[in-house]
C-alpha positions in Angstrom: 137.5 133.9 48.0 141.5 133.9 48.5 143.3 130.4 47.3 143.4 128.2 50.1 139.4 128.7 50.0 139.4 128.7 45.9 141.4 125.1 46.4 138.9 123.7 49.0 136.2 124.9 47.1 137.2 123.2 44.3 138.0 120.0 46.8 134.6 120.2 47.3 133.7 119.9 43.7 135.1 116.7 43.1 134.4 115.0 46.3 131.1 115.5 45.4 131.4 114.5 41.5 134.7 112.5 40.8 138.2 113.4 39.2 137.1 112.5 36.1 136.9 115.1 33.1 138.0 118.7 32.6 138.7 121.0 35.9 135.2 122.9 36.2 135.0 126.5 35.6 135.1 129.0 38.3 132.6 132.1 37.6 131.5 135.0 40.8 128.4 137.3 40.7 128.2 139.6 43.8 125.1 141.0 45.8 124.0 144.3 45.3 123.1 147.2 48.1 120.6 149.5 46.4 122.0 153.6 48.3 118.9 155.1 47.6 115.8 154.6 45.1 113.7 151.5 46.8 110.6 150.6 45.1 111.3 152.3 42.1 112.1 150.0 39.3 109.6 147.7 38.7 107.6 151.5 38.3 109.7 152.8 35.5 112.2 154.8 37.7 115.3 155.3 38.7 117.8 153.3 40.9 121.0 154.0 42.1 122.4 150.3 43.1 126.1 149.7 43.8 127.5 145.1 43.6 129.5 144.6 46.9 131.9 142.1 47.5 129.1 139.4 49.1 128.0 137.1 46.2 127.9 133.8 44.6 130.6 131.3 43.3 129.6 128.9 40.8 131.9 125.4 39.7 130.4 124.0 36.6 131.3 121.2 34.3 130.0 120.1 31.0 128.9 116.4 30.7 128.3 113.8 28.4 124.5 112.9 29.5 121.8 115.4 29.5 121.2 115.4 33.5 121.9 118.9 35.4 123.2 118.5 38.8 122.6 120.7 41.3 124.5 121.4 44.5 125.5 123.9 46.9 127.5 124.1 50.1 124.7 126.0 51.6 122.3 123.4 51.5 122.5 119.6 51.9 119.6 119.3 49.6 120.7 118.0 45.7 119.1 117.4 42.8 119.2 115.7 39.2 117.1 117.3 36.8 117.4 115.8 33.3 117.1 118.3 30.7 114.3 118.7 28.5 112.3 121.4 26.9 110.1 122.0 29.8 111.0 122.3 33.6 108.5 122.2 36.6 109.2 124.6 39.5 110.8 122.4 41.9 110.3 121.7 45.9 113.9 122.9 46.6 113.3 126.1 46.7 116.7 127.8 45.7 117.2 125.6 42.6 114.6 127.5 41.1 116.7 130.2 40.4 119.4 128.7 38.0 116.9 126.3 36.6 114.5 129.5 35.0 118.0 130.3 34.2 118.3 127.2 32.2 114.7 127.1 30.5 115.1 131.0 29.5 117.8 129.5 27.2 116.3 126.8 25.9 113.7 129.0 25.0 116.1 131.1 23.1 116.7 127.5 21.3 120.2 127.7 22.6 120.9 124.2 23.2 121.9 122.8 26.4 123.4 119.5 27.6 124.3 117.7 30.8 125.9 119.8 33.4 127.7 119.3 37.5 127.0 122.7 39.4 128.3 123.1 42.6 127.0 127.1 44.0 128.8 128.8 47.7 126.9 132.0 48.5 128.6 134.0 51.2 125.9 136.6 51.3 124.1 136.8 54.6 120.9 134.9 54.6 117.5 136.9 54.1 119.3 140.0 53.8 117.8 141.4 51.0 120.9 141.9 49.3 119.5 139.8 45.8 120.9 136.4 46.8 118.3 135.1 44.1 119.6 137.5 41.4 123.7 136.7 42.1 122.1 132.9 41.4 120.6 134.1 38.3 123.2 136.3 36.8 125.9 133.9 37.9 124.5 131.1 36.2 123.4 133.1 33.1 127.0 134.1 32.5 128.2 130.8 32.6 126.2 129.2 30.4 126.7 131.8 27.9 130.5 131.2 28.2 130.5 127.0 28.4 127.9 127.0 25.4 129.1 130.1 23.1 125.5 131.6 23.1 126.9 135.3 22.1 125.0 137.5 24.6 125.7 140.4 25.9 125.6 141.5 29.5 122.1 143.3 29.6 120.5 139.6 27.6 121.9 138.1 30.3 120.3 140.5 33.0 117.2 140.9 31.1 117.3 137.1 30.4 117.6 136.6 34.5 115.0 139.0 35.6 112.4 136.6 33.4 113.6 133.8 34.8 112.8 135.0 38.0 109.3 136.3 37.0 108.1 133.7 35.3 109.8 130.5 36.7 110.5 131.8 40.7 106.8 133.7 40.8 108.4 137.0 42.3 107.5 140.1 39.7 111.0 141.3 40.5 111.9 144.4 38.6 115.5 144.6 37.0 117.1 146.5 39.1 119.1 143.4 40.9 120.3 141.8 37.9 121.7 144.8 36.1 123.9 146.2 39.3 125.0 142.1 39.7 125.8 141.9 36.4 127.0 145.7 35.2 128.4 147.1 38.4 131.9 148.5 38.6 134.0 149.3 41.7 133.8 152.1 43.4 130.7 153.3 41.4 127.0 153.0 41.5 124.9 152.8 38.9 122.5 155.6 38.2 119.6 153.6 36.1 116.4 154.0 34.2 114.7 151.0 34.5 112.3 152.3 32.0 114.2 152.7 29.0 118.0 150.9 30.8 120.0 154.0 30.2 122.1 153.7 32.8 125.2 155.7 33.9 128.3 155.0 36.6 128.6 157.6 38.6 131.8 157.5 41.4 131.1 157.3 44.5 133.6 159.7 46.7 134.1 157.5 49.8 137.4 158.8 51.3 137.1 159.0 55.0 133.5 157.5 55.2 132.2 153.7 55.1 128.6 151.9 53.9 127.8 149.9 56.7 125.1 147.3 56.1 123.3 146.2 59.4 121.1 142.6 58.8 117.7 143.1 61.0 118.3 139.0 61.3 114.4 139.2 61.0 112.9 136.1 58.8 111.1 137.7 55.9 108.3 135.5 55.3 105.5 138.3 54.5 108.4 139.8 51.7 107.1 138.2 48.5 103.5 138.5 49.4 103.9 142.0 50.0 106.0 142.9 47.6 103.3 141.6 44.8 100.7 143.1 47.0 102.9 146.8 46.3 103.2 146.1 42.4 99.3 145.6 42.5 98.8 148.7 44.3 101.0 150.9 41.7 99.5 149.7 38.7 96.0 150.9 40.6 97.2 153.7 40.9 98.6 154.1 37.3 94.9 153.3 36.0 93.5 156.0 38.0 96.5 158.6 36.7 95.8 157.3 33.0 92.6 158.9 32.8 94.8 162.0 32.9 98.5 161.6 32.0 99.5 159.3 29.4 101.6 156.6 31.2 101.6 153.2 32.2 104.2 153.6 34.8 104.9 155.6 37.5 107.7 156.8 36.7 106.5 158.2 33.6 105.3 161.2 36.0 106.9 163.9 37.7 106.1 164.8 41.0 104.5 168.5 40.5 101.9 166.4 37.7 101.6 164.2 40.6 101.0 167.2 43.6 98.3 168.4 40.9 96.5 165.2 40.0 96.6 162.9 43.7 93.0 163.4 43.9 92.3 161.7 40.7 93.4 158.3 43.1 90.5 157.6 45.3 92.0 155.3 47.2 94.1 156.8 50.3 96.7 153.6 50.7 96.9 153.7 46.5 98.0 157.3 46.7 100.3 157.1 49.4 102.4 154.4 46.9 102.4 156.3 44.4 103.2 159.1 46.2 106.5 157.3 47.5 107.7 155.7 44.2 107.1 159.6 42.7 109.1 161.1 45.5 111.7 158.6 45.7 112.5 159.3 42.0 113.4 162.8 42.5 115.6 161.6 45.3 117.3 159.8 43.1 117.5 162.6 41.1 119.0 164.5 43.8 121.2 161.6 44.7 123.3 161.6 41.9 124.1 165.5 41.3 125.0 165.4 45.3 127.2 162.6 44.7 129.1 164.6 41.4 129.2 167.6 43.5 131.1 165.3 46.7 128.5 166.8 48.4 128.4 163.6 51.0 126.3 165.2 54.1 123.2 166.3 51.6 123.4 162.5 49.6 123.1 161.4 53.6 120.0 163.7 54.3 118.2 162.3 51.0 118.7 158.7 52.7 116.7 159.8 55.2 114.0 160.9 53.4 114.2 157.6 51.4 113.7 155.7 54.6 110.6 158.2 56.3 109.1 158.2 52.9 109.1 153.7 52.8 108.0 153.8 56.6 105.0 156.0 56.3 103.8 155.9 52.3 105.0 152.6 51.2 104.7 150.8 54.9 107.4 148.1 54.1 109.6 148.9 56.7 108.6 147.7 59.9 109.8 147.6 63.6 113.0 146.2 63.1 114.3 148.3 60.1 112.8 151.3 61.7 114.8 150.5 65.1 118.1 149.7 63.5 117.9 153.7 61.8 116.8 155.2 64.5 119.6 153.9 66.3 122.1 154.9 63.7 121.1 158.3 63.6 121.7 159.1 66.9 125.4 158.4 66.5 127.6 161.3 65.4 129.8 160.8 62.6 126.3 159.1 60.8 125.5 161.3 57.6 122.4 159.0 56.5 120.5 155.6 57.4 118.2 153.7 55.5 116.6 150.2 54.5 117.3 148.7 51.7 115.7 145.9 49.6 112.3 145.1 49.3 111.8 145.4 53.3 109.7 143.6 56.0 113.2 142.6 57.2 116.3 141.9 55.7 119.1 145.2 55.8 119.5 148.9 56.6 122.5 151.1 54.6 124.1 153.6 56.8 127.0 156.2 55.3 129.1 156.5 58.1 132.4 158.5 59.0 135.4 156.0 59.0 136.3 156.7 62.7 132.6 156.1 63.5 132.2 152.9 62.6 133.0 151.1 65.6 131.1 152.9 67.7 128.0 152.6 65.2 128.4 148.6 65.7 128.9 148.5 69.1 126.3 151.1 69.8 123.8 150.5 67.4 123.8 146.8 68.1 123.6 146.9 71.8 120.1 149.6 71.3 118.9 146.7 68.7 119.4 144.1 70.8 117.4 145.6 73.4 114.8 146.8 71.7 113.8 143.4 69.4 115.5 140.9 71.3 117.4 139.8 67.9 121.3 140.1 67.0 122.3 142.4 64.7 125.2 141.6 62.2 127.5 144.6 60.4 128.9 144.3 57.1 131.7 147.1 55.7 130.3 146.9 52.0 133.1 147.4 49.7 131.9 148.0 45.8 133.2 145.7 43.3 132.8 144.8 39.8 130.0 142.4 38.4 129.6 138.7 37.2 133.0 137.6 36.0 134.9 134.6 35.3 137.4 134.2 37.9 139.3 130.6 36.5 138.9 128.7 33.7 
């Protein structure tokens, strides 16, 4: 946000509330684009996540009562939930987010007291670029600021990926929260989501750009499925227990894996695990390409990412898969993959600087015809995490 949109955001906020009391506290979490490793952290593996500039703005006041008041400019739909020890999942599906928020510090028996929220989200709608997780993190870090709680940056992530398994129903792993709320510009974030070591690594984009194409596709089948793929990994981390002691994926390397496949009767059950063992090498991979500026190799591994969630994983689908085969057909492209948890949402393409407005124009035109949907093309430019922009 610049100032003129700061100032009417904040014109906003007391339209909606009054003039009365403090000025409210202005706090940002971004999005996150995830380069390569998809699949991988609720597993035990590694991710390689970079937060863009797309996020979440937050306005929040203390107040006397003990009501919470919810709003957003993305919704018309408000709500005032008093506060007590116990919420119910409400109807209004995004409030769900802040409001597990809310309950995982109570829970802590950090006391809480009336609030006014007022959220903007400028990410693009069912991109798959963790709206839910910028809600989370954002409201995390405020609360720990306006009610002195003392905890860290990780609590807060580890605090907002339980909110959102256990209040929101998704059995999101924590890859989202941590790269909302521990990225740094102009680094991604090589992480273990086994153990949390995590480490930035730079990312050398001089003369190239990460273009983010939205499929524009509504994801309705992208929560069912995505429970349905946890299911099937922890199948197949029974059958590979008999052998190997784990009790994630990515506990195993991939030659233990070549060797032991057949110990997974199930054909669709080994092809998962086969992915999320794969995918962690590519990680692997990712990282020393990206230390050695070696751009056009990091671009190949992308691709391997993307065959590898189209045929093993299936959770690509006709639209994704259009929207990369486009991309790689224009030159200047070094890599195209999804990104996100899939059946819709967004593709990440590294692209040559001079290439890029050929890759929209192209690669939108060939999308258009082939789904009959719209494309849109974000330049992703990698920023730092949850902050406190005005007090």
């Amino acid at each position: 946000m610049n100032g003129t949109e700061i100032e009417n955001f904040r014109h906003a906020f007391t339209e909606l509330y009054d003039t009365q009391g403090n000025n409210p506290s202005l706090f940002f979490a971004p999005g996150r684009v995830n380069l390569i490793g998809e699949h991988t952290d609720y597993n035990g593996g590694f991710v390689f996540p970079c937060a863009i500039q797309y996020g979440t703005y937050l306005l929040i006041r203390r107040t006397n009562d003990k009501l919470v008041k919810f709003a957003s400019l993305n919704d018309p739909q408000k709500s005032v939930i008093p506060v007590s020890d116990h919420f119910t999942r409400q109807e209004i599906r995004w409030i769900n987010y802040p409001l597990g928020v809310i309950q995982q510090f109570l829970q802590k028996g950090i006391s809480i007291d009336g609030m006014e929220l007022l959220f903007y989200g400028d990410i693009p709608n069912n991109a798959g670029l963790s709206s839910s997780a910028s809600i989370e993190v954002v409201m995390a870090f405020a609360l720990n600021y306006l009610f002195n709680a003392g905890l860290d940056t990780i609590d807060l992530v580890k605090l907002s990926q339980k909110a959102e398994q256990e209040f929101a129903g998704v059995n999101c792993g924590i890859m989202d929260q941590f790269a909302v709320g521990m990225g740094k510009a102009n680094h991604a974030i090589f992480l273990n989501c086994n153990t949390l070591e995590y480490k930035l690594v730079p990312i050398p984009l001089s003369g190239y750009k990460l273009i983010i194409a939205n499929t524009n596709k509504p994801r309705s089948l992208a929560d069912s499925k995505y429970n349905e793929r946890v299911a099937e990994c922890q199948l197949a981390v029974a059958f590979l227990a008999e052998r190997f002691s784990i009790n994630k994926l990515g506990n195993l390397g991939f030659p233990q894996f070549f060797k032991a496949q057949d110990s997974i009767p199930d054909e669709i059950v080994r092809k998962r695990a086969r992915h999320v063992i794969s995918e962690n090498q590519r990680v692997l991979a990712s990282v020393s390409c990206l230390l050695k500026n070696d751009l056009p190799q990091f671009g190949v591994l992308m691709n391997v990412s993307h065959d590898s969630l189209r045929d093993d994983y299936e959770v690509t689908g006709f639209e994704l898969d259009s929207l990369v085969e486009e991309a790689r057909k224009i030159p200047g492209v070094l890599g195209s993959r999804m990104t996100g948890a899939g059946f819709g949402g967004c593709t990440v393409s590294l692209v040559t600087e001079s290439a890029v407005p050929l890759f929209i124009e192209e690669v939108g035109k060939k999308y258009k015809i082939k789904t009959g949907l719209t494309a849109d093309f974000y330049i992703a430019e990698i920023c730092d995490g949850v902050q406190l922009l005005e007090k």
